[in-house]
Backbone as JSON, one array per atom type, in Angstrom:
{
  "sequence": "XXXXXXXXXXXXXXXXXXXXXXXXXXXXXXXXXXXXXXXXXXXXXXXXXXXXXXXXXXXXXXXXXXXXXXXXXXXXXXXXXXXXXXXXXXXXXXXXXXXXXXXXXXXXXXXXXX",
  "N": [[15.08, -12.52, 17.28], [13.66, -14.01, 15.21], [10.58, -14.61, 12.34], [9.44, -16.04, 12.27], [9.79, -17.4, 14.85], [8.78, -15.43, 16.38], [5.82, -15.38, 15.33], [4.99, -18.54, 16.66], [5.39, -18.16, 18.77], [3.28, -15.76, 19.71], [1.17, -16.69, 18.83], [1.48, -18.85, 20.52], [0.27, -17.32, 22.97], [-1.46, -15.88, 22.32], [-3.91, -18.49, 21.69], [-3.31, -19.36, 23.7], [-5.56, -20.58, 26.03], [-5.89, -22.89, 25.2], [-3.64, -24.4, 24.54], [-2.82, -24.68, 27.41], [-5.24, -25.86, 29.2], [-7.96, -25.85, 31.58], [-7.17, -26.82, 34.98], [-4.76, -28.21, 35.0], [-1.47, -29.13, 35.57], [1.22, -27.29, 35.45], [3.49, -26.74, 36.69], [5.42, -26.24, 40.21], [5.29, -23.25, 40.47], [4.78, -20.31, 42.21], [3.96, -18.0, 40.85], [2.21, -17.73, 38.17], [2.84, -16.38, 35.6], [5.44, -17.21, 35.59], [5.22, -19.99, 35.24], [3.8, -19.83, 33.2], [5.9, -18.28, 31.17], [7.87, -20.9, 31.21], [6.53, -22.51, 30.19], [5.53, -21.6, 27.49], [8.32, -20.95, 26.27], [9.28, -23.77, 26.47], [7.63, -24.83, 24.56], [7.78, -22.96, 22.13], [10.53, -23.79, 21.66], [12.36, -21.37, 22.54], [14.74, -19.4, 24.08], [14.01, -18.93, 28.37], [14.67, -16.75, 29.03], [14.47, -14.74, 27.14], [11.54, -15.5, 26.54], [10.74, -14.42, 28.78], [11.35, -11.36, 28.52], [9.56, -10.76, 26.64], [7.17, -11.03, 27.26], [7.22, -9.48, 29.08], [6.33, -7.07, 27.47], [3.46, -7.5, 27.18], [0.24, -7.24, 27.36], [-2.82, -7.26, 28.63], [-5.62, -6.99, 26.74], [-9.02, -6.08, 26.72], [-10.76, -5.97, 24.69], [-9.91, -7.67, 22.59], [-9.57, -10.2, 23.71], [-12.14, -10.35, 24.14], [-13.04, -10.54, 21.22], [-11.51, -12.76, 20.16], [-13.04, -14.5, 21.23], [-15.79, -15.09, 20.59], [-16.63, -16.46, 17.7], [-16.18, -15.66, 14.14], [-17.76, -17.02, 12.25], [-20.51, -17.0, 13.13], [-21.73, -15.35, 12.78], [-24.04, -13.03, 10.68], [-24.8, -14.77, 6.92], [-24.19, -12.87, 5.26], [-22.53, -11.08, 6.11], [-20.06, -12.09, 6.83], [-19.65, -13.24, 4.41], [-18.45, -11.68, 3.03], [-15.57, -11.51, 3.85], [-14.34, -13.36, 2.03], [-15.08, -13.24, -0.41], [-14.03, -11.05, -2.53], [-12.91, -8.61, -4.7], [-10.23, -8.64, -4.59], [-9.3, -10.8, -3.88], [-10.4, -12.34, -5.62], [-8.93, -11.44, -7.88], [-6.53, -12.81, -7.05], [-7.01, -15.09, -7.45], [-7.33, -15.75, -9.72], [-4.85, -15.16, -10.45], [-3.37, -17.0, -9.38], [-4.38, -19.46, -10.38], [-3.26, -19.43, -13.0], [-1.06, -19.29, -12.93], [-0.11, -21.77, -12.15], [-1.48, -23.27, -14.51], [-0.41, -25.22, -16.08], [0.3, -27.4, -14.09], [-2.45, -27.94, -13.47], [-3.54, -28.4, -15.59], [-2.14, -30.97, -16.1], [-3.16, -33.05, -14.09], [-6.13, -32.74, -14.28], [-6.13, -34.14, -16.9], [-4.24, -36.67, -15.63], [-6.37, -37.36, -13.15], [-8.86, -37.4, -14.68], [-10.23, -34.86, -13.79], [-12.39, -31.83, -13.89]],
  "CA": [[14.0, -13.46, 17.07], [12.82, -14.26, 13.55], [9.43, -14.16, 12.27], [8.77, -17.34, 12.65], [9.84, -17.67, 16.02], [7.55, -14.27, 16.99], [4.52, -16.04, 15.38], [4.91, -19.44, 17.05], [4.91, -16.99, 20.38], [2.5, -14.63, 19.64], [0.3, -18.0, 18.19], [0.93, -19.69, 21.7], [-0.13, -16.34, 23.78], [-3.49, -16.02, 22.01], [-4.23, -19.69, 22.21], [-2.67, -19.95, 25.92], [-6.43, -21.19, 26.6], [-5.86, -24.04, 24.25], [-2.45, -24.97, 25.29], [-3.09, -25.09, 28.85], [-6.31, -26.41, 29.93], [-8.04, -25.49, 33.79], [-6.84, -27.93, 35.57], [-3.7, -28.55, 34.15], [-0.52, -28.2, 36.66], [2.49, -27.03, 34.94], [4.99, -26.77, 37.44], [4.64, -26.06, 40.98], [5.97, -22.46, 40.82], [3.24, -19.9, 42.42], [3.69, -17.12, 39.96], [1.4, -18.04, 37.09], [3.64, -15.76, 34.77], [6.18, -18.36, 35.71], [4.54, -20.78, 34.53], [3.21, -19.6, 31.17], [7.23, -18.62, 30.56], [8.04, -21.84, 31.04], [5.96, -23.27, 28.97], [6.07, -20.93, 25.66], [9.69, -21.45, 26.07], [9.43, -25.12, 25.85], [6.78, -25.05, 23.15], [8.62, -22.58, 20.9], [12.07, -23.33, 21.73], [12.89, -20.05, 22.25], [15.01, -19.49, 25.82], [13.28, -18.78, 29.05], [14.53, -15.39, 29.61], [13.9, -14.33, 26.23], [10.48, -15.08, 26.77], [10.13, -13.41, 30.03], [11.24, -10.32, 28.19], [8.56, -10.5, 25.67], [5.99, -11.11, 27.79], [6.69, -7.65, 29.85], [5.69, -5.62, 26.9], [2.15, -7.95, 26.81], [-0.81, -6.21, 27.96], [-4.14, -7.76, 28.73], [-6.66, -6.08, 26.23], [-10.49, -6.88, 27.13], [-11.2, -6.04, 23.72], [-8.71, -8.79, 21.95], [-10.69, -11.24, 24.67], [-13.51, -10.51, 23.7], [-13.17, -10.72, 19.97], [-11.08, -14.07, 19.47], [-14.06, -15.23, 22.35], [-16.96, -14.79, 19.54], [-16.59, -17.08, 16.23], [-16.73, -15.01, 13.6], [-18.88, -17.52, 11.67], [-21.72, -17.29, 13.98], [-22.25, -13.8, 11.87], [-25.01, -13.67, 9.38], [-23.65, -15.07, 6.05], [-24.13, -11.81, 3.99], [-21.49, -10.1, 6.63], [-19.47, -13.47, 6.75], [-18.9, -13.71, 2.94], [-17.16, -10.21, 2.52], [-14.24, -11.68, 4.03], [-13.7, -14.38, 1.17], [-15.54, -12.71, -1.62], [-14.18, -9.95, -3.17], [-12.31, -8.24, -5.65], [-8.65, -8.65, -4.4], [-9.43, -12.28, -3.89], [-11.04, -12.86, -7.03], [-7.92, -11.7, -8.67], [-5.24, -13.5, -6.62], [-7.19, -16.62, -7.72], [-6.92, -16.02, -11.38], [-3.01, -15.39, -11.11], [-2.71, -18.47, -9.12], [-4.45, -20.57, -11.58], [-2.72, -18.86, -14.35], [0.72, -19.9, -12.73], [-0.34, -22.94, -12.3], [-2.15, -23.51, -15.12], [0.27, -26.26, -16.2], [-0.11, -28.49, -13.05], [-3.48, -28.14, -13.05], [-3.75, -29.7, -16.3], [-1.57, -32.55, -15.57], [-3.95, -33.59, -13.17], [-7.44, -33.06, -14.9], [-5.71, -35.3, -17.79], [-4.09, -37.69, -14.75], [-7.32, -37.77, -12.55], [-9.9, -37.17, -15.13], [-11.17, -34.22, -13.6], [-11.97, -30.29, -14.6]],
  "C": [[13.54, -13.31, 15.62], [11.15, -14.33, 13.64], [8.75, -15.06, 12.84], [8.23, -17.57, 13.7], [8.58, -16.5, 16.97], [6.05, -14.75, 16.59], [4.06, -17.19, 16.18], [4.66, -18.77, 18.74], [3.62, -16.67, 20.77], [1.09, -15.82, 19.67], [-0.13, -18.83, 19.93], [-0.04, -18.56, 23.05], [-1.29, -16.31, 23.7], [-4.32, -17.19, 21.85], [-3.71, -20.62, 23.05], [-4.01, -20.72, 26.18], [-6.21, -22.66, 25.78], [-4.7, -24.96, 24.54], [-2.21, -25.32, 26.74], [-4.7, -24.65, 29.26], [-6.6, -26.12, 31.4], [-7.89, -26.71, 33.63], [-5.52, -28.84, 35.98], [-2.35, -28.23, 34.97], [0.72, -28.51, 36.16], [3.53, -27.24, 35.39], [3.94, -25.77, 38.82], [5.08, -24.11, 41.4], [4.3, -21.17, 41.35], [2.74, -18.45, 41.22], [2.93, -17.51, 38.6], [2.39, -17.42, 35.3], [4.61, -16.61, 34.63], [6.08, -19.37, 34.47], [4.41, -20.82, 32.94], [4.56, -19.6, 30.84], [7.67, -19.63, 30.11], [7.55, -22.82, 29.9], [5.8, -22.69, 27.24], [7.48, -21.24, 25.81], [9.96, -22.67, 25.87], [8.43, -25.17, 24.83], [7.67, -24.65, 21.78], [9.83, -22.56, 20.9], [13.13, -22.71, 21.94], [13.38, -19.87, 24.05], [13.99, -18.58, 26.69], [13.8, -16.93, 28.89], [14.24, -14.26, 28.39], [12.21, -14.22, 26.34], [9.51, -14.07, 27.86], [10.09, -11.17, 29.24], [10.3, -9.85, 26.56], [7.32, -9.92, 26.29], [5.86, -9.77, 28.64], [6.1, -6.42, 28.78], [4.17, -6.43, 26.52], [1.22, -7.28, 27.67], [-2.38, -7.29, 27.62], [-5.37, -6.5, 28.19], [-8.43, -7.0, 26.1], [-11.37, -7.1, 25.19], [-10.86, -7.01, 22.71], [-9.38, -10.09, 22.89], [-12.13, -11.7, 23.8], [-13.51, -10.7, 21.59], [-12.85, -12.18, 19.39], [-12.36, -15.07, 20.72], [-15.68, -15.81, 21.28], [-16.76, -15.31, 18.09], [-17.43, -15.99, 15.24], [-18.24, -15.81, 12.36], [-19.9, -17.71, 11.95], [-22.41, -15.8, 13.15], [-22.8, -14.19, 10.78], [-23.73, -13.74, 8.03], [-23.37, -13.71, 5.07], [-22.68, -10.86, 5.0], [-20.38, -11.19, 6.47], [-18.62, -13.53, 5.53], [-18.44, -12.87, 2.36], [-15.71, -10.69, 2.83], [-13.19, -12.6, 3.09], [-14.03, -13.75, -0.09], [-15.98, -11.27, -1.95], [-13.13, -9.66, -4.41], [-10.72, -8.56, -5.44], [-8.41, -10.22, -4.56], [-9.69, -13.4, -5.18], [-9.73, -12.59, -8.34], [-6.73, -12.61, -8.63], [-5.57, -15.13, -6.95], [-6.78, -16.67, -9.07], [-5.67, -16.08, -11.57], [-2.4, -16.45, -10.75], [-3.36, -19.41, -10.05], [-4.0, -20.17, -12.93], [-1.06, -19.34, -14.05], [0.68, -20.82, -12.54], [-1.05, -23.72, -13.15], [-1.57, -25.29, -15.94], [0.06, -27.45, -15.14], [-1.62, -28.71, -13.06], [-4.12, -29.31, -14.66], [-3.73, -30.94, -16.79], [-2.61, -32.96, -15.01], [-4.94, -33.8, -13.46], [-7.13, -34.32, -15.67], [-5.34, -37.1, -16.25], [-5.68, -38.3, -13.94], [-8.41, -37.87, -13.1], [-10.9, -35.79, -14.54], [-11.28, -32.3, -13.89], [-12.22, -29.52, -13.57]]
}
């Protein structure tokens, strides 16, 4: 499996609530595990029994629940704005507008703007 293919997985596992809706009847099989197989395997392409053998090393952690359950932007903004503004960030901007410093001035000149 490539990376890709392990993110597009991993991506549908932790937004399984998003991809299948209550209510929602997949197939009529009674195993629920079933089910979900089935369906990451047709989402990410990736064959059924491949996915079955992913899914045995998955583990239901209450703590991983509970965290992607809680928007982190609901956190005051002074804890909030550590995650965008800091020092590592503040550099990786300057080297990307330094490697792009050329396109970017195409464009001010093209669009008029700075």
């Amino acid at each position: 499996m490539n990376r890709r293919q392990a993110m597009t997985l991993l991506g549908a596992l932790i937004g399984g609530a998003c991809l299948v809706g209550p209510g929602v009847v997949l197939a009529r099989e009674a195993d629920p595990r079933t089910r979900l197989a089935r369906t990451l395997a047709r989402q990410s392409g990736l064959g059924i029994d491949h996915v079955r053998r992913i899914l045995r090393h998955a583990h239901y952690l209450p703590s991983v629940i509970d965290q992607i359950s809680r928007p982190y932007e609901a956190q005051p903004y002074a804890r909030y704005r550590t995650l965008f503004v800091h020092d590592r960030l503040r550099r990786q901007g300057a080297a990307y507008l330094q490697a792009h410093a050329a396109l970017f001035a195409e464009n001010e000149q093209r669009y008029g703007v700075e």
